[in-house]
N, CA and C atoms of all chains as a GROMACS GRO file, in nm:
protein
  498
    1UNK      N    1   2.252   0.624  -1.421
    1UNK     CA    2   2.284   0.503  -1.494
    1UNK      C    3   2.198   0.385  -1.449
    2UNK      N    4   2.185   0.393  -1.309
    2UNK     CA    5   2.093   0.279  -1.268
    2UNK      C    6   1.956   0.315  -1.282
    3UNK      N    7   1.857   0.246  -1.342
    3UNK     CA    8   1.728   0.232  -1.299
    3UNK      C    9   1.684   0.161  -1.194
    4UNK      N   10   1.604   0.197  -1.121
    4UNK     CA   11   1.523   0.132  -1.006
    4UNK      C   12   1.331   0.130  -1.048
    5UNK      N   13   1.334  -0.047  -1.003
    5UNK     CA   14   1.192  -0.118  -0.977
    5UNK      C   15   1.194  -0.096  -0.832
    6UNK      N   16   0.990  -0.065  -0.817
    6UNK     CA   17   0.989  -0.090  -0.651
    6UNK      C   18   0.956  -0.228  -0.682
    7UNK      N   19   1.000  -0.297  -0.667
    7UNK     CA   20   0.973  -0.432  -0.665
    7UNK      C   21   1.084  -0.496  -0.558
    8UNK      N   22   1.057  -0.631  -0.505
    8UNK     CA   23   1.163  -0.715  -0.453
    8UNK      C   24   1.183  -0.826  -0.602
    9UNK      N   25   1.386  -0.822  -0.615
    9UNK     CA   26   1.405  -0.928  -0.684
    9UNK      C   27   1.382  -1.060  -0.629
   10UNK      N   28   1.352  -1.100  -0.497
   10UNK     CA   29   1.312  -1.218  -0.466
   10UNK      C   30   1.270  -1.172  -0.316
   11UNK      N   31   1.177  -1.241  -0.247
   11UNK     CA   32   1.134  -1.260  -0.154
   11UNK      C   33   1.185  -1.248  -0.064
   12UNK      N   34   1.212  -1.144   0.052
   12UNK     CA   35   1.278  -1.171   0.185
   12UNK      C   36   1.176  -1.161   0.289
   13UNK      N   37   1.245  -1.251   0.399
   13UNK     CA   38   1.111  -1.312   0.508
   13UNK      C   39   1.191  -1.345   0.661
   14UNK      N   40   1.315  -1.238   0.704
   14UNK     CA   41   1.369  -1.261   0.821
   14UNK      C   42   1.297  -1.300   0.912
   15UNK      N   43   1.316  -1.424   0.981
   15UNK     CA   44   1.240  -1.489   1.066
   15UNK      C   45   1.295  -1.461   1.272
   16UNK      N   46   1.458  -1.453   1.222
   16UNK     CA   47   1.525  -1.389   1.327
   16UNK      C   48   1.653  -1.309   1.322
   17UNK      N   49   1.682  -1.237   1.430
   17UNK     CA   50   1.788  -1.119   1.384
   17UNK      C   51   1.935  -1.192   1.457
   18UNK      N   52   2.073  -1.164   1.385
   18UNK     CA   53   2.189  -1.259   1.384
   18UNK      C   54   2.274  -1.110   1.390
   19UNK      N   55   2.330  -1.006   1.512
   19UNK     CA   56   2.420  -0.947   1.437
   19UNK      C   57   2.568  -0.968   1.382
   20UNK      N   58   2.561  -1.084   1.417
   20UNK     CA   59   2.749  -1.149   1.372
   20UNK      C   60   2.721  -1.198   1.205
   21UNK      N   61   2.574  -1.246   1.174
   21UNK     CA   62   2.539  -1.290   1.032
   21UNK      C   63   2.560  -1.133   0.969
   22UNK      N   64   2.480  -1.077   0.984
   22UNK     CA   65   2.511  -0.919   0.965
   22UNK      C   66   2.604  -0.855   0.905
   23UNK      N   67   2.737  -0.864   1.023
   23UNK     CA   68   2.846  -0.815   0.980
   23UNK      C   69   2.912  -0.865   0.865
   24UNK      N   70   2.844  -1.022   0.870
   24UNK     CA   71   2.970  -1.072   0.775
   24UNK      C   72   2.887  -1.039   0.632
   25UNK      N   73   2.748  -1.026   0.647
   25UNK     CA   74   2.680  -0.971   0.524
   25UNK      C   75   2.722  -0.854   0.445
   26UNK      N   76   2.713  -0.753   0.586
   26UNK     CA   77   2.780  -0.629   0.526
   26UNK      C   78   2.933  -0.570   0.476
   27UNK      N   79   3.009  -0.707   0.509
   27UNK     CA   80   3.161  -0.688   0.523
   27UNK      C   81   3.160  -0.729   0.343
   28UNK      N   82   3.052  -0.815   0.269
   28UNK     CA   83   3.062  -0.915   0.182
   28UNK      C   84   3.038  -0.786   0.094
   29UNK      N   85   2.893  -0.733   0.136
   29UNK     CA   86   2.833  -0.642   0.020
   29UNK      C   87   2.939  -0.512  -0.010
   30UNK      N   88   3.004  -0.492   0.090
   30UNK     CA   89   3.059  -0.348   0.084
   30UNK      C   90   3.218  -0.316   0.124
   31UNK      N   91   3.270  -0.448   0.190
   31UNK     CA   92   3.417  -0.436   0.242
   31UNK      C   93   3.511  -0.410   0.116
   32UNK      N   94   3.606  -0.457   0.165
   32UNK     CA   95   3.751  -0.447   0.099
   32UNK      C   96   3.760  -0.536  -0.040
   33UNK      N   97   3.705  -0.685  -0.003
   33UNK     CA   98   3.681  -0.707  -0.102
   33UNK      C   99   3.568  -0.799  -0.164
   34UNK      N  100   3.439  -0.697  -0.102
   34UNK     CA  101   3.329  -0.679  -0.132
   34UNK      C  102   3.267  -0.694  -0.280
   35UNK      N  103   3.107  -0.718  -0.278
   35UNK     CA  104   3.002  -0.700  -0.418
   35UNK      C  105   3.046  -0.583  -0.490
   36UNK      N  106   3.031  -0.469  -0.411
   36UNK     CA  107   3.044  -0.355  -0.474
   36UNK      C  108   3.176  -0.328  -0.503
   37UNK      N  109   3.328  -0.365  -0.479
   37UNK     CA  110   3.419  -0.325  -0.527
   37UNK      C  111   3.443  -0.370  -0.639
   38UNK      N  112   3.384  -0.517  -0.629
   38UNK     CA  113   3.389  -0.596  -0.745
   38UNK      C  114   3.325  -0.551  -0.873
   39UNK      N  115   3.177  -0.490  -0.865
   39UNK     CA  116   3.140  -0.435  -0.938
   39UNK      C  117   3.184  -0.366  -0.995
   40UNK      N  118   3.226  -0.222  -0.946
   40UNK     CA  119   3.308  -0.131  -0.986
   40UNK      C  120   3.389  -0.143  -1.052
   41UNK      N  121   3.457  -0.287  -1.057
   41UNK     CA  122   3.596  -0.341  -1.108
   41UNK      C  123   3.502  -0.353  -1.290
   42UNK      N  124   3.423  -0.412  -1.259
   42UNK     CA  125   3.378  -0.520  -1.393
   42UNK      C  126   3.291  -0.361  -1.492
   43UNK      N  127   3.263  -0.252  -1.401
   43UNK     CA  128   3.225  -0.152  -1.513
   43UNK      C  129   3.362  -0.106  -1.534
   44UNK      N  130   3.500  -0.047  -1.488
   44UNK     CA  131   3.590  -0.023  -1.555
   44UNK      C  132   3.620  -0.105  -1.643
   45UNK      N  133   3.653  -0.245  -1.660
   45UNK     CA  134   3.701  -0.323  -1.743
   45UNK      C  135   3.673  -0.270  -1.834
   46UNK      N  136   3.543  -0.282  -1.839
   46UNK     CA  137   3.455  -0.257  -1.925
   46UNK      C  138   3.508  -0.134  -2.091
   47UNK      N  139   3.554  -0.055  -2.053
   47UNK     CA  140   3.633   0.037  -2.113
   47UNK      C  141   3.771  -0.004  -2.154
   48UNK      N  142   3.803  -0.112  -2.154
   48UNK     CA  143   3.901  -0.160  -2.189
   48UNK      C  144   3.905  -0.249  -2.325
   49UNK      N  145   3.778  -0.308  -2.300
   49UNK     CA  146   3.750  -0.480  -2.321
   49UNK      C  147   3.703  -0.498  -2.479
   50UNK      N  148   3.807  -0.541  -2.544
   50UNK     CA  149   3.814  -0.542  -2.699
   50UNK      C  150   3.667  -0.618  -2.784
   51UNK      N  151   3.554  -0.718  -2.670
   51UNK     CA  152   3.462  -0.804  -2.739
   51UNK      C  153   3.353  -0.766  -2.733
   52UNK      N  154   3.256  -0.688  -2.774
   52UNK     CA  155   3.143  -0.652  -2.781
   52UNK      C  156   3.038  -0.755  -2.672
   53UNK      N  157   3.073  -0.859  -2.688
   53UNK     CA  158   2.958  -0.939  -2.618
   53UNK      C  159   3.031  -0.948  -2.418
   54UNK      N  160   3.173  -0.890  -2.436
   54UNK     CA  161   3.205  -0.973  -2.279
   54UNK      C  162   3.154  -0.794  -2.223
   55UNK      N  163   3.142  -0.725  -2.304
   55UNK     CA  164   3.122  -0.571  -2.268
   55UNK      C  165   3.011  -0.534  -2.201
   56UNK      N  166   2.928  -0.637  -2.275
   56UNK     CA  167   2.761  -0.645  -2.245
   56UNK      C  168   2.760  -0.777  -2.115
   57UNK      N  169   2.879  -0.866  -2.103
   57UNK     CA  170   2.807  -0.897  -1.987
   57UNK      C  171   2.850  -0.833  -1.857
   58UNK      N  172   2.988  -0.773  -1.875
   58UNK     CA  173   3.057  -0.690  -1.787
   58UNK      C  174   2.943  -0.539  -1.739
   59UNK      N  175   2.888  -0.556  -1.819
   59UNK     CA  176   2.789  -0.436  -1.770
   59UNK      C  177   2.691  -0.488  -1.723
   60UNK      N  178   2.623  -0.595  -1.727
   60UNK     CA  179   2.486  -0.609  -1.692
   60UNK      C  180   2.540  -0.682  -1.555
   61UNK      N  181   2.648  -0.787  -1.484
   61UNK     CA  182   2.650  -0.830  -1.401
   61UNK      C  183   2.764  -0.734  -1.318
   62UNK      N  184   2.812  -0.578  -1.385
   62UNK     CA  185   2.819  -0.516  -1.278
   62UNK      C  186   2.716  -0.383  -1.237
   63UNK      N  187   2.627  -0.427  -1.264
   63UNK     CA  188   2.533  -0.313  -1.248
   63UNK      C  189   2.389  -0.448  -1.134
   64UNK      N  190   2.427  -0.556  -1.125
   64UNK     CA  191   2.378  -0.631  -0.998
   64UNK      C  192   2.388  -0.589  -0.872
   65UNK      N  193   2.476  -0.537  -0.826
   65UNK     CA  194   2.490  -0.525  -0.717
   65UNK      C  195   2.474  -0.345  -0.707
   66UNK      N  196   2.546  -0.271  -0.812
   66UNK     CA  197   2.464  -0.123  -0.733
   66UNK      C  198   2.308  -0.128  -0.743
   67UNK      N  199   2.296  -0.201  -0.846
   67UNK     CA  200   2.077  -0.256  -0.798
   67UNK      C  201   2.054  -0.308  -0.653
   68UNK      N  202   2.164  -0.382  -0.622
   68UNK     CA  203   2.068  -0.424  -0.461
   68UNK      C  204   2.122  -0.293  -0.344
   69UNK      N  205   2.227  -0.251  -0.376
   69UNK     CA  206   2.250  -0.132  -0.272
   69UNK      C  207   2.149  -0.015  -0.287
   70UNK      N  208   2.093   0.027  -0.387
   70UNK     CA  209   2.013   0.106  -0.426
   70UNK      C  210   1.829   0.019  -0.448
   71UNK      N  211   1.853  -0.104  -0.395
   71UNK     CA  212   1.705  -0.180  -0.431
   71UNK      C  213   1.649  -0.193  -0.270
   72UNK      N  214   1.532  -0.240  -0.269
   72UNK     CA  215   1.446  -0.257  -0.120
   72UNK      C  216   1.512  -0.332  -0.048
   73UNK      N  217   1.596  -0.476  -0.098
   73UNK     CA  218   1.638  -0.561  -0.042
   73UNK      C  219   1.739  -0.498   0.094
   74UNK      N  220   1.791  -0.387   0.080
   74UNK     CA  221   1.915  -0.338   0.129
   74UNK      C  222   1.914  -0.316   0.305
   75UNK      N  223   1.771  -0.269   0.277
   75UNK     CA  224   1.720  -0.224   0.429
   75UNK      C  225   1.706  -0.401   0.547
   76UNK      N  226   1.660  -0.474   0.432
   76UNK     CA  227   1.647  -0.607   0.507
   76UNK      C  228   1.757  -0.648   0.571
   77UNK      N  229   1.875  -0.603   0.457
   77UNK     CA  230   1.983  -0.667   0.516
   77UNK      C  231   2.055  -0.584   0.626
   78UNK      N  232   2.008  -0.433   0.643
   78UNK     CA  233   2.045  -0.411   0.735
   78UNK      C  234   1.986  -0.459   0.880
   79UNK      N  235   1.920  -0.513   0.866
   79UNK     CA  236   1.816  -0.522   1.008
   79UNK      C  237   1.817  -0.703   1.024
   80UNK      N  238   1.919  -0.743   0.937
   80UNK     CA  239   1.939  -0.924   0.994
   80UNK      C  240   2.033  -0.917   1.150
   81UNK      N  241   2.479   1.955  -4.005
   81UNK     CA  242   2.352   1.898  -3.973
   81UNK      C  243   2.372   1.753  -3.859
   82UNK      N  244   2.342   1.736  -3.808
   82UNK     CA  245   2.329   1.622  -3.727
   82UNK      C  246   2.187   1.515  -3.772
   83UNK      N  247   2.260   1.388  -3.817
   83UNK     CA  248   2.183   1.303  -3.794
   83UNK      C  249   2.091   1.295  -3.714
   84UNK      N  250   1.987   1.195  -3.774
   84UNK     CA  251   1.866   1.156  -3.681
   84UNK      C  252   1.918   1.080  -3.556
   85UNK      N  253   1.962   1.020  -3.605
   85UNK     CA  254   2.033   0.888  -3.469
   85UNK      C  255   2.070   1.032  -3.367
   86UNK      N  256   2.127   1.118  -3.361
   86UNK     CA  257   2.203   1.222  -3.302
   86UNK      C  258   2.112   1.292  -3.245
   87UNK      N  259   2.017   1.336  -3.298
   87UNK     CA  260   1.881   1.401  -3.287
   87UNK      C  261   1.783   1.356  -3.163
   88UNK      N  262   1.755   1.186  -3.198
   88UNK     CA  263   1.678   1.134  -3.109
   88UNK      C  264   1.737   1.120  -2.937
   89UNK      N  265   1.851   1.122  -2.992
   89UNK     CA  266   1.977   1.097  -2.851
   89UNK      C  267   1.946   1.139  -2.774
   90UNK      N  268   1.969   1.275  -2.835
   90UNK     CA  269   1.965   1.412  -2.801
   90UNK      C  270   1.828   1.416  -2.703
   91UNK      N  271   1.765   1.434  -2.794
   91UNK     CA  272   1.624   1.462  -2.762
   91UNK      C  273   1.605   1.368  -2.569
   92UNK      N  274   1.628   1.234  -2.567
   92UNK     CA  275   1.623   1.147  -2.487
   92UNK      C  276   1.705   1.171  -2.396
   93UNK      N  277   1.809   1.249  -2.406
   93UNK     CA  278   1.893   1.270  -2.260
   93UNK      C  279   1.870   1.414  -2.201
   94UNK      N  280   1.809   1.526  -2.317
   94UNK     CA  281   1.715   1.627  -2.246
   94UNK      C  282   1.612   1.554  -2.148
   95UNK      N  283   1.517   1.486  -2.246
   95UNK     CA  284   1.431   1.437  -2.144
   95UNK      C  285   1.484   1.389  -2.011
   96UNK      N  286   1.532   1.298  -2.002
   96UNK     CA  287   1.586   1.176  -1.918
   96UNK      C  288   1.599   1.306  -1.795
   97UNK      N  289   1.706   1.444  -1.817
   97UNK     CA  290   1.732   1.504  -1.747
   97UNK      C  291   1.674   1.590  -1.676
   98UNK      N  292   1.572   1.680  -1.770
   98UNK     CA  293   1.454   1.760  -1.696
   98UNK      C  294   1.372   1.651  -1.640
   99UNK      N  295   1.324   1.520  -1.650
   99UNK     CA  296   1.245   1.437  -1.550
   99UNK      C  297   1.328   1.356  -1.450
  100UNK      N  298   1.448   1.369  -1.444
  100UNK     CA  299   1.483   1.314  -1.281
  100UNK      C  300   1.509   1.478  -1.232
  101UNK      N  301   1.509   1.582  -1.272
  101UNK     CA  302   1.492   1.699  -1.203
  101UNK      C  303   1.405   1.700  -1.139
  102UNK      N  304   1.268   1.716  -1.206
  102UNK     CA  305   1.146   1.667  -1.174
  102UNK      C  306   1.116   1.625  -1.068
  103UNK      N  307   1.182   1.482  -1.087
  103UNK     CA  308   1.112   1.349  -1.004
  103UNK      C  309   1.144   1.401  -0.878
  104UNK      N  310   1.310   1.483  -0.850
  104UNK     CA  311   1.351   1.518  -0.756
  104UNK      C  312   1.253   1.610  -0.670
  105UNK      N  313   1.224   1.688  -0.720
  105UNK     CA  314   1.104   1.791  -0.660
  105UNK      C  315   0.942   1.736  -0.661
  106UNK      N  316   0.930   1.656  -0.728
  106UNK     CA  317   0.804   1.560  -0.710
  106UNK      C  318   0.812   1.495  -0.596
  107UNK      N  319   0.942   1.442  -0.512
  107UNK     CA  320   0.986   1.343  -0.459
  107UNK      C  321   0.899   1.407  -0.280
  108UNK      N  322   0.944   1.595  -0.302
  108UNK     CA  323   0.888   1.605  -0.155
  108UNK      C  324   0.814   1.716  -0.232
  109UNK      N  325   0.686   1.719  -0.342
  109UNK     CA  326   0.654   1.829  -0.313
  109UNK      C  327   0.546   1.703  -0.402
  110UNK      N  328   0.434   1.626  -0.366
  110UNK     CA  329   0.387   1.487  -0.451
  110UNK      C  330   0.250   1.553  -0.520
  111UNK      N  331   0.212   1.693  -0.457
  111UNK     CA  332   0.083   1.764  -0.531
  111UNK      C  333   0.048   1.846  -0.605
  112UNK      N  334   0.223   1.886  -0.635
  112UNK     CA  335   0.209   2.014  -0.708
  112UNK      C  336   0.192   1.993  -0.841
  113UNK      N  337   0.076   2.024  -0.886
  113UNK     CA  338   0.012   2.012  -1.029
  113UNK      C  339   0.072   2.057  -1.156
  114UNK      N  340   0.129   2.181  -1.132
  114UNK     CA  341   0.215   2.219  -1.225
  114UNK      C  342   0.332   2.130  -1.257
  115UNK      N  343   0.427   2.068  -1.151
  115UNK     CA  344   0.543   1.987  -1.166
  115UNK      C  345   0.487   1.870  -1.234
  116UNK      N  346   0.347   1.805  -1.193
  116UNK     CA  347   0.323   1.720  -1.248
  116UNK      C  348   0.277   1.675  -1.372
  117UNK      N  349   0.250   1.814  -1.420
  117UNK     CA  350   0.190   1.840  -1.574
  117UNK      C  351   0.327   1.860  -1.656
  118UNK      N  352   0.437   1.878  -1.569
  118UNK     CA  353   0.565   1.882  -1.668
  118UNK      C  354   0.604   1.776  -1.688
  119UNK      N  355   0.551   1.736  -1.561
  119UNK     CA  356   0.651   1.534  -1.577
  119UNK      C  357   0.601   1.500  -1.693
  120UNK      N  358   0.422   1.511  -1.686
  120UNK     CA  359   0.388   1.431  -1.779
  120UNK      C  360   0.447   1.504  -1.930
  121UNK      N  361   0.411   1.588  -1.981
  121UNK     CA  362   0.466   1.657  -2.082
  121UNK      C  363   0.608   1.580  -2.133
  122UNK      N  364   0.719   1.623  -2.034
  122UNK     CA  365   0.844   1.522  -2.048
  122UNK      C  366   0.900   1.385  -2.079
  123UNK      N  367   0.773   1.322  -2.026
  123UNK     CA  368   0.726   1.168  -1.979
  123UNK      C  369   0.716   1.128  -2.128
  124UNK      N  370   0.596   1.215  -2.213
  124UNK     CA  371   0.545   1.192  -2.265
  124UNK      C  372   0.648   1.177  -2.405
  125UNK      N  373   0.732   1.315  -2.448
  125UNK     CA  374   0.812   1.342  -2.504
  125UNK      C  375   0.892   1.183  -2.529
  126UNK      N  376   0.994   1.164  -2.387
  126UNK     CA  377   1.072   1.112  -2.405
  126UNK      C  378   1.059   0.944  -2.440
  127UNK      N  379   0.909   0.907  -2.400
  127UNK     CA  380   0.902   0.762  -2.444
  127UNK      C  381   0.869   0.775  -2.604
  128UNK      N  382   0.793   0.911  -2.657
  128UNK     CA  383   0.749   0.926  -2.810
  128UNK      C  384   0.960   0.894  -2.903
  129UNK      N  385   1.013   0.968  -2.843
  129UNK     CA  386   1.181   1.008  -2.878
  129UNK      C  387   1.207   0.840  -2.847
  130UNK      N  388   1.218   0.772  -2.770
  130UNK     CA  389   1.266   0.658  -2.671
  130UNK      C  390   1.247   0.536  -2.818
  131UNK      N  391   1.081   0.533  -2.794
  131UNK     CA  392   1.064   0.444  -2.941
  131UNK      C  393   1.066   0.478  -3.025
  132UNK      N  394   1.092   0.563  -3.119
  132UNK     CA  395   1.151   0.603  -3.222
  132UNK      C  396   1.286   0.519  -3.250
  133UNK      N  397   1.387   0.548  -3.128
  133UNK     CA  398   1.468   0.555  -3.119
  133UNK      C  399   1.540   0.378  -3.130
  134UNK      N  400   1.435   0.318  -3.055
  134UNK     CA  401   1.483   0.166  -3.038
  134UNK      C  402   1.445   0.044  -3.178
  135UNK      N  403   1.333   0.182  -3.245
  135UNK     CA  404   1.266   0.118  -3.346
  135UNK      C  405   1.358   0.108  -3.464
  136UNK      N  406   1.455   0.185  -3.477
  136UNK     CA  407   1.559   0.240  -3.553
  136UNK      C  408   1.723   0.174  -3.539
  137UNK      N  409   1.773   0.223  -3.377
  137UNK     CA  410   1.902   0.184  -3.371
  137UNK      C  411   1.925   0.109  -3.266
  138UNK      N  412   1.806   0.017  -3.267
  138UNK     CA  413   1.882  -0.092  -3.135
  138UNK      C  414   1.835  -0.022  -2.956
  139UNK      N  415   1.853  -0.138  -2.845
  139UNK     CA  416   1.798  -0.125  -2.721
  139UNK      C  417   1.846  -0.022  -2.669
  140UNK      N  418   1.806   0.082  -2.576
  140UNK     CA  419   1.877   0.132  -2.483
  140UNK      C  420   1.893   0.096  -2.369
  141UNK      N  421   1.844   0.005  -2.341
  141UNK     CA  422   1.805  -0.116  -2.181
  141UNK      C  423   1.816  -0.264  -2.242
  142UNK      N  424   1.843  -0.339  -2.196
  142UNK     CA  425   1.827  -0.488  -2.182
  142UNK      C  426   1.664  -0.504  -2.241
  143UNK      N  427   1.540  -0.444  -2.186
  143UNK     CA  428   1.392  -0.418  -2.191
  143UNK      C  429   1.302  -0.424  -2.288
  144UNK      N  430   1.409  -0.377  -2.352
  144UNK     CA  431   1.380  -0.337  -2.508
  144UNK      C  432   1.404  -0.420  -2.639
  145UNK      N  433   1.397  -0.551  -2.558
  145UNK     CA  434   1.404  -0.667  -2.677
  145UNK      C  435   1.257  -0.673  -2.738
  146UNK      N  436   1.275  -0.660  -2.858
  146UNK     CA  437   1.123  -0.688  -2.927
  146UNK      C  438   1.142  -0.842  -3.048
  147UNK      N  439   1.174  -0.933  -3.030
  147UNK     CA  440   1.152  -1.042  -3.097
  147UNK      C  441   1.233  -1.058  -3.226
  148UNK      N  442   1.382  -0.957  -3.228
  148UNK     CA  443   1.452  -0.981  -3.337
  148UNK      C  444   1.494  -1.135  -3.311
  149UNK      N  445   1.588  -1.180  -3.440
  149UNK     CA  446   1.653  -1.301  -3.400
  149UNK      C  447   1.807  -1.342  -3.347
  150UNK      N  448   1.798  -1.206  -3.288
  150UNK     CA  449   1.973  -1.188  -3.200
  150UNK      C  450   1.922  -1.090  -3.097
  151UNK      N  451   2.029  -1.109  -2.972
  151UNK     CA  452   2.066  -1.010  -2.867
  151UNK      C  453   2.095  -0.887  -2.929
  152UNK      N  454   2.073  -0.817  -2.966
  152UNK     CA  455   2.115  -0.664  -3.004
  152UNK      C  456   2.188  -0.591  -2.913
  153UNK      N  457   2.148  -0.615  -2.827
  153UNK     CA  458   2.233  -0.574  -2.659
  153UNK      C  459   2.366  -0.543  -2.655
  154UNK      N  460   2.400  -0.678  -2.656
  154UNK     CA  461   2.564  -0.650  -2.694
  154UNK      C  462   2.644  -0.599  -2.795
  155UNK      N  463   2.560  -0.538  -2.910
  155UNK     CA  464   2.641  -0.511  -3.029
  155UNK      C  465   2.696  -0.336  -2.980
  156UNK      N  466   2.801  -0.351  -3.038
  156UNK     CA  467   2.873  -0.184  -3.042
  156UNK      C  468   2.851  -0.146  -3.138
  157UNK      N  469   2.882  -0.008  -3.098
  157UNK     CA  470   2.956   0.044  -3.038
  157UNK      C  471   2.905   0.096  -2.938
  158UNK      N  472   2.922   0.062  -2.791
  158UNK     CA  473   2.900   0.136  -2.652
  158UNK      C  474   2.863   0.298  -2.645
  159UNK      N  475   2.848   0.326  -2.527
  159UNK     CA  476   2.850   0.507  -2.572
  159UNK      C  477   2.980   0.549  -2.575
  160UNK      N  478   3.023   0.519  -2.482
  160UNK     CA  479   3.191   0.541  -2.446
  160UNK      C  480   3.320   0.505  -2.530
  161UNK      N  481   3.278   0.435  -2.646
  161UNK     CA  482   3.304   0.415  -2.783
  161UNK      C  483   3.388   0.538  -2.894
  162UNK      N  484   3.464   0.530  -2.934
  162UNK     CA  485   3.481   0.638  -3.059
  162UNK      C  486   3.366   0.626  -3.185
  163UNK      N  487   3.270   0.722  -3.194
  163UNK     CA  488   3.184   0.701  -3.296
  163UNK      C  489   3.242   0.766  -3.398
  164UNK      N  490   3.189   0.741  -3.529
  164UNK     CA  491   3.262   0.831  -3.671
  164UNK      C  492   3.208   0.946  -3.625
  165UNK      N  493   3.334   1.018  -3.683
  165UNK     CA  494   3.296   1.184  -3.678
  165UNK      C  495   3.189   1.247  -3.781
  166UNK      N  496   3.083   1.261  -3.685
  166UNK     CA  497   2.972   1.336  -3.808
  166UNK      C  498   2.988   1.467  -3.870
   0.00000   0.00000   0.00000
């Protein structure tokens, strides 16, 4: 379902490493109530959702974030 | 008989499927000539099927805007949709 660019969606340029920034990065992208749960949430809706146009945005802004778990950016953020 | 719309689908999710097979075995095997003469073959297929396809019934990606005067994007019916029974 996802396509992948090797590309970066924007520029990353860690200048120094934080592992308490880290955690709370990774707690954001992937916890309880995390990017990705959220996501997940907004493609089920999705199957619900009576308006053609909220269908299309429910899909395109939950398919943001399995792009950055699956995009280059991911590795950066492991290594803040 | 199945429609064209049905046809091209078709055609595009064969493709889609024998080339991430592919890609998979391309992924650790990057010289083997034969795999790569299928990609292309496949490759080739599925973008010929692909535009056909967008030229006819609308985007299959966001990507695939060509200068109508609406989002086409959002129009349904989804895949996951009840389509009329052909």
């Amino acid at each position: 379902m996802w396509s992948y660019s090797k590309k970066l969606q924007y520029p990353v340029n860690i200048k120094h490493t934080d592992p308490r920034m880290a955690g709370v990065i990774m707690t954001q992208l992937g916890g309880p109530d995390g990017e990705t749960g959220a996501a997940m949430r907004y493609l089920s809706q999705r199957y619900a959702c009576p308006f053609d146009k909220v269908t299309g945005v429910l899909t395109d802004v939950g398919s943001e974030v399995p792009k950055l778990h699956i995009g280059p950016e991911f590795p950066f953020i492991m290594r803040v | 008989m199945a429609d064209e719309r049905t046809v091209l689908l078709n055609r595009i999710q064969v493709c889609d499927f024998a080339l991430n097979d592919a890609a998979l075995y391309l992924d650790i095997n990057p010289d083997d000539q034969t795999a790569l003469e299928y990609f292309k073959k496949y490759s080739a297929m599925r973008n010929e099927a692909a535009n056909m396809f967008v030229a006819k019934y609308g985007p299959l990606t966001r990507a695939d805007y060509s200068g109508e005067g609406s989002w086409k994007w959002v129009d349904g019916p989804w895949p996951w949709q009840k389509q009329e029974e052909k």
